[in-house]
NUROBA-616786 format. One record per residue: x, y negated, z of N, C-alpha, C in turn; residue in three letters; residue number from 1. Coordinates in pm, whole numbers, plus 32768, in hexadecimal, padded with zeros to 4 digits. Each point is the difference from the previous one (the first is absolute). Last residue first. Layout:
N
[kegu [X; Y; Z]; [X; Y; Z]; [X; Y; Z]; ala; NUM]
...
REM end
This chain:
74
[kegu [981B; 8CCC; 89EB]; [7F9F; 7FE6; 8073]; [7F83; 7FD7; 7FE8]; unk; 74]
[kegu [80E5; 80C0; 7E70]; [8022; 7F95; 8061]; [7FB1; 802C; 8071]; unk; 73]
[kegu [8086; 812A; 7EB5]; [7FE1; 8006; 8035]; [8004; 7F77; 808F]; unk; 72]
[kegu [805C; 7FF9; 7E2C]; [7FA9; 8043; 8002]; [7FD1; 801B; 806D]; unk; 71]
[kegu [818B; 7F44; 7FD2]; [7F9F; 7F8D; 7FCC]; [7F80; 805C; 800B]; unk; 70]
[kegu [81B2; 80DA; 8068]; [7FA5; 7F79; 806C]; [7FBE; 7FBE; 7FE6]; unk; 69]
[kegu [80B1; 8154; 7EC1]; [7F91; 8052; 805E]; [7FEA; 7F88; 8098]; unk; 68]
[kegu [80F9; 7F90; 7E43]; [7F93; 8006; 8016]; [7F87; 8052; 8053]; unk; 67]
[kegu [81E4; 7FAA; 7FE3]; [7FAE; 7FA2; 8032]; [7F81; 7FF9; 8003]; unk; 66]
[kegu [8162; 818F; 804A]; [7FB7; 7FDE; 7FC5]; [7F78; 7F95; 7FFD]; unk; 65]
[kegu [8149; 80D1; 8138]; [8053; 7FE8; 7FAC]; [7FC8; 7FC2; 7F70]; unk; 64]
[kegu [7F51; 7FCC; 821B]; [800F; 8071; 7F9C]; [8050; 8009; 7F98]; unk; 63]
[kegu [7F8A; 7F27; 81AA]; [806D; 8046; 7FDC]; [8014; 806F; 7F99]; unk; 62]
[kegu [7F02; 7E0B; 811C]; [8015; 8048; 7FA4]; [8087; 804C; 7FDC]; unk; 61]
[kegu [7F9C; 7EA8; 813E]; [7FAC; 8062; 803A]; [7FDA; 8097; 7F82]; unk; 60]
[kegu [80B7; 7E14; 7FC5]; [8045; 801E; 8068]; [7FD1; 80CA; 801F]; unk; 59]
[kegu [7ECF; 7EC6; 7EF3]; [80B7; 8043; 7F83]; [8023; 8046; 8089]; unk; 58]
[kegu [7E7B; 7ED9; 8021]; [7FF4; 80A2; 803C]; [807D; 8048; 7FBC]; unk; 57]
[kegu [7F73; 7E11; 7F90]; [8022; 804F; 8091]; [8013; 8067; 802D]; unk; 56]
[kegu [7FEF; 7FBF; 7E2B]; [806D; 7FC2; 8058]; [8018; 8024; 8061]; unk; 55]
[kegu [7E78; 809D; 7F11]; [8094; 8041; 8005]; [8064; 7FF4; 8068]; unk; 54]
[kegu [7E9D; 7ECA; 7FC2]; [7FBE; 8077; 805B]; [8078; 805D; 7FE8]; unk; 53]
[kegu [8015; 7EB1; 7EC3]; [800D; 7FD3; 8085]; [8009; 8062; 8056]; unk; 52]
[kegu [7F95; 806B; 7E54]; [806C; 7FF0; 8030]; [8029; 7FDE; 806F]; unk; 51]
[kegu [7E52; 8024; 7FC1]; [806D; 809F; 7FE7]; [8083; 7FD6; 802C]; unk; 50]
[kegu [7EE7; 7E7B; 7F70]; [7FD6; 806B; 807B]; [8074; 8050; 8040]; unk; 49]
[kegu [7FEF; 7F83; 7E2C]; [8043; 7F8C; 808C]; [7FF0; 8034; 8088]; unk; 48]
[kegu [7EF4; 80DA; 7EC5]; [8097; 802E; 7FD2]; [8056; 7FD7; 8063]; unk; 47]
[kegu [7E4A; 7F49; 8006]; [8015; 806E; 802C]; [8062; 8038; 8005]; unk; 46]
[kegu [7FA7; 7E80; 7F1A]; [8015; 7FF7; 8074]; [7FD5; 8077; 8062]; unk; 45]
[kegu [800F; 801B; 7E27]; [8076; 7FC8; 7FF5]; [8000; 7FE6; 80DE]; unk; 44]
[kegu [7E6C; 80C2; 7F1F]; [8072; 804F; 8010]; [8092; 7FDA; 8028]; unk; 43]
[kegu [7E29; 7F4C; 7FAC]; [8044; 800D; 8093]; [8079; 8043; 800F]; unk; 42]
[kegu [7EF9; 7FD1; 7E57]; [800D; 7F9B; 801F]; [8066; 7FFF; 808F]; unk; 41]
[kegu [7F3F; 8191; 7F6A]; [805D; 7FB0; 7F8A]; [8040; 7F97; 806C]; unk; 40]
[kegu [7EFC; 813D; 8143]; [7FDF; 7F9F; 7F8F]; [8079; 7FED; 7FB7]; unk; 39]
[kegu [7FFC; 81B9; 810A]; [8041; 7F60; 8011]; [7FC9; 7FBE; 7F72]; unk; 38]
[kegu [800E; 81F7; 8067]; [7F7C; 7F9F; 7FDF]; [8021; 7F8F; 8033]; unk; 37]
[kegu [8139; 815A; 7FEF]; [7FB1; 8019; 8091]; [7F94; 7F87; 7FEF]; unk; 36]
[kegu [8140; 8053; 7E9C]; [7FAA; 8042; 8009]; [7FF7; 8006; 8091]; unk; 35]
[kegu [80B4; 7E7D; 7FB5]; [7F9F; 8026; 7F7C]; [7F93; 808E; 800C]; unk; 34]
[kegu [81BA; 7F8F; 810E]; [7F4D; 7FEA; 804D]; [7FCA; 7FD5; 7FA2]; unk; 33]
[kegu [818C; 80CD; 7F6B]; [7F9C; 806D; 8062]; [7F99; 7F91; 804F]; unk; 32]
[kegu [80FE; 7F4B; 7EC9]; [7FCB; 805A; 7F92]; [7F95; 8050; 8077]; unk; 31]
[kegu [815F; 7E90; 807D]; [7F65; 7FE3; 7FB8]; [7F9E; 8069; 7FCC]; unk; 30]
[kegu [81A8; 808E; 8108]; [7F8C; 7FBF; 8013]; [7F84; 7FEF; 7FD1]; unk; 29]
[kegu [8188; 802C; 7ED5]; [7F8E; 80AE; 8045]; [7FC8; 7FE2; 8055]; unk; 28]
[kegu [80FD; 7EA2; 7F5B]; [7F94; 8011; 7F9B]; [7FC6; 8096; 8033]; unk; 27]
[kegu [8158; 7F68; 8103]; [7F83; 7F6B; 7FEA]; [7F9D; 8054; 7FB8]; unk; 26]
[kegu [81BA; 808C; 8089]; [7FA0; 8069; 802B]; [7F65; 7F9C; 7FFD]; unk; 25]
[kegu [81E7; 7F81; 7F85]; [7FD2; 807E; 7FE4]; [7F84; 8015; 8008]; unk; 24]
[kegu [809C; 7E7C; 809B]; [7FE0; 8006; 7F9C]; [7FE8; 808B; 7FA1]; unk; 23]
[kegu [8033; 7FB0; 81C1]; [7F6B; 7FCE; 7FD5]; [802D; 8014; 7F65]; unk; 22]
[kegu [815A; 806E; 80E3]; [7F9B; 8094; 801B]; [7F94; 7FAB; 7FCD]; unk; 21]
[kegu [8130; 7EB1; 7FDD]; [8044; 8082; 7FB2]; [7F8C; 8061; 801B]; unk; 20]
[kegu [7FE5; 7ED6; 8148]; [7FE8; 7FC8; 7F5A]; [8001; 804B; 7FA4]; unk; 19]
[kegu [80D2; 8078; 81A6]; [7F43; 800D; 801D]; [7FD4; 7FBF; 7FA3]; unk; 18]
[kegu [81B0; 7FCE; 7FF1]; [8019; 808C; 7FF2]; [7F4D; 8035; 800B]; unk; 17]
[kegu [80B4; 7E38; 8039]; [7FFC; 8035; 7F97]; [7FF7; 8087; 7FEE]; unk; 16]
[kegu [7FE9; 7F54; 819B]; [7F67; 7FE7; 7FC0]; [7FFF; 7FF8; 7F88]; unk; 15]
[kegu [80DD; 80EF; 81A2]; [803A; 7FC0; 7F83]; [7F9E; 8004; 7FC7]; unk; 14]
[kegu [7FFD; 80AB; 81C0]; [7F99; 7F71; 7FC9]; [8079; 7FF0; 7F8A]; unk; 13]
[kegu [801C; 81AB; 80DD]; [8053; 7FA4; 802B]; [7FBE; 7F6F; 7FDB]; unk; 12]
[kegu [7F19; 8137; 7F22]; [8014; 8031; 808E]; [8042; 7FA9; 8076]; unk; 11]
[kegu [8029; 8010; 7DFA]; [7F97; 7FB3; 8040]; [7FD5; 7FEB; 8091]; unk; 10]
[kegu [8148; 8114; 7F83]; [8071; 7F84; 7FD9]; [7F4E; 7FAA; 801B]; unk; 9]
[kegu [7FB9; 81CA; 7FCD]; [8080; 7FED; 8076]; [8023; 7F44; 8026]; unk; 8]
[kegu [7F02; 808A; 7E6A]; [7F9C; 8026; 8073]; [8051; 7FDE; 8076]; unk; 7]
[kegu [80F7; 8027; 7E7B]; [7FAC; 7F6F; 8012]; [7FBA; 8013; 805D]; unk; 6]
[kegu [80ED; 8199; 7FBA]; [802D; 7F7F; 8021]; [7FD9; 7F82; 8010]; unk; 5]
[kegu [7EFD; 8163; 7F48]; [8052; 802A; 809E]; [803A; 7F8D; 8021]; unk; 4]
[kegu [7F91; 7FF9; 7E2E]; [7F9D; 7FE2; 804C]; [801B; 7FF0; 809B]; unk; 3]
[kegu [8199; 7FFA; 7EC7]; [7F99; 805B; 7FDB]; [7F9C; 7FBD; 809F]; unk; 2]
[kegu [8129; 7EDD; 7E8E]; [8006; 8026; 808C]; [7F8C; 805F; 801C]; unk; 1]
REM end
């Protein structure tokens, strides 16, 4: 299912479809608050973070590319 769509379908609260985008987009997370100097250790509840902070703010997102709402969170 291409990205667009899950974004659409998370949107609506399908919380498999907002599973599906975590599971894509888990390990480039981890990777970008590595490099924005995130302790090792903190990384796993930072990531969590993100995600969360996604969540709420999914509604208010229109880009076609998930990773330009994770980058530019609030």
């Amino acid at each position: 299912m291409p990205v667009k769509e899950l974004i659409a379908k998370a949107q609506s609260e399908d919380l498999e479809s907002y599973s599906l985008l975590i599971q894509l987009h888990h390990r480039t997370v981890e990777k970008f608050t590595f490099q924005c100097g995130v302790h090792v250790h903190d990384i796993p509840d930072v990531t969590q973070e993100v995600f969360i902070k996604l969540y709420r703010f999914l509604h208010q997102f229109n880009h076609e590319r998930f990773t330009t709402c994770y980058i530019k969170l609030p």
